[in-house]
Steps between C-alpha positions, in 0.01 A plus 500: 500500500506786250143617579615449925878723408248781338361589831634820673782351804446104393864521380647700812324250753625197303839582485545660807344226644742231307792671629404530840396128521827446344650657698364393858479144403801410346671729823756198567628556140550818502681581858828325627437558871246333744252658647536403841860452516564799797847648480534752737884612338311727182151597723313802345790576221337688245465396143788358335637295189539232773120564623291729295264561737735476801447302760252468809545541883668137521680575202276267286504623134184712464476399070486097596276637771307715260426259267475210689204679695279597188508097397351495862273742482370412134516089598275587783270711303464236219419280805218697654345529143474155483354414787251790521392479131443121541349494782271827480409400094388177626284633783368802277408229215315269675285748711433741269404146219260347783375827693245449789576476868865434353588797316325727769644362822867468290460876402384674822829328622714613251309868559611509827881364392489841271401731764847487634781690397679195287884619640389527839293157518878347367681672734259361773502120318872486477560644871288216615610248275882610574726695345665302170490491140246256456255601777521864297381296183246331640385803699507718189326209314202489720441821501451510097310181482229756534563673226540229245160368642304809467647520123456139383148445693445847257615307222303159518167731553571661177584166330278259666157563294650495148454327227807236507453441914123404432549266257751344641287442813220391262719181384549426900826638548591480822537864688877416633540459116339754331720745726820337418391478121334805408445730786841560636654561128314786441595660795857428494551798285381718808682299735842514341491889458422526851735264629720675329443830637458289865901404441598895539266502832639185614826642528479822606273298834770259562757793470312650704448235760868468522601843500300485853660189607223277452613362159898405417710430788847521550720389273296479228488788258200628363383868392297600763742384746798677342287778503452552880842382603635756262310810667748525801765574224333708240712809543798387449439162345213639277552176215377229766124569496527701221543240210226223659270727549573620116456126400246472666299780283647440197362114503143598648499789265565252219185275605287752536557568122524201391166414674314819377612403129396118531185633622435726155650182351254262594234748502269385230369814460821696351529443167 
């Protein structure tokens, strides 16, 4: 940990990143009021010991809201990671380990999956799929499968004719195992640095998705979301978009660090 604290913004991104997941996950501690609850009485009041971040168009406190919609937005996130990096790593592995008709039929798909602009293949997956929360995951999800293949099948290539792999083979290990055993924990070093830095991209899509409707509906809070319904009072009621789309920086910001200094981390190269 000392050697991992010594590099330049590993301290910044950890914190930062602590509090903010703090912060957004344990929302229900830290806010008295529901975030759905609409009372029309206090709508748009502006920031108060009451509500410090006043309150929204249906007079829902915009803190609960706030908060409640970066445990969203970083929930969903975690989620696409998960399924992309699983399922991608898998696919990469095993066609970059056996090669052949396999890896180059897998690969000129995933080439053509990469020619697309990866935002605008969402939007189009989650407009078709419908417009919800988890039809935005799994739309953002497919479209980085790709990118988790093209890096793992990059991985086992590099890994698959060394030492350790061919003997194992030599005692008649079976393939299935000598990726589980040896092959996929050398890469893992690459894979959690860039599922790390995939987290940040994962929500600024899904924010994104839902900032264009396609993502969070209606009641449910989430960045992106609080974002666009915020722009039809940003002059007067600057705070409402304002402070997600601050959060939503700050935490992405924090990844990206973080990511960048696991990466010189687990770099065996740097001394």
């Amino acid at each position: 940990m000392r050697k991992f604290f010594r590099i330049p913004g590993s301290r910044f991104g950890t914190v930062t990143l602590i509090i903010v997941l703090t912060v957004v996950l344990g929302a229900p501690l830290f806010t008295p009021y529901s975030p759905t609850t609409i009372d029309v009485a206090p709508r748009l009041s502006p920031p108060s010991a009451q509500h410090p971040l006043g309150t929204d168009e249906l007079g829902r406190d915009l803190l609960s809201r706030t908060l409640h919609g970066g445990r969203v937005t970083m929930l969903i996130a975690i989620g696409v990671v998960l399924l992309a990096g699983t399922v991608g790593s898998a696919i990469g592995l095993w066609i970059g380990f056996r090669g052949g008709w396999w890896d180059a039929t897998f690969m000129r798909v995933v080439d053509v999956a990469l020619s697309f602009p990866a935002l605008v293949l969402a939007m189009a997956l989650a407009a078709v799929l419908g417009p919800n929360l988890r039809n935005a995951m799994l739309a953002v999800a497919l479209v980085q499968i790709p990118f988790y293949v093209r890096m793992m099948r990059g991985e086992a290539l590099r890994l698959k004719d060394r030492e350790f792999v061919l003997a194992a083979e030599s005692l008649g290990t079976s393939r299935l195992r000598t990726l589980v055993a040896h092959v996929l924990p050398n890469a893992l070093q690459v894979l959690i640095v860039y599922a790390t830095l995939g987290l940040g991209v994962s929500a600024l899509s899904v924010a994104s998705l839902s900032f264009l409707g396609l993502g969070a509906q209606p009641p449910t809070p989430e960045w992106g979301a609080l974002v666009s319904t915020g722009r039809s009072y940003l002059l007067d009621q600057w705070w409402y978009s304002t402070v997600p789309g601050l959060g939503l920086f700050v935490m992405v910001t924090a990844l990206n660090i973080l990511g960048d200094a696991l990466r010189e981390y687990l770099d065996p190269k740097v001394g």
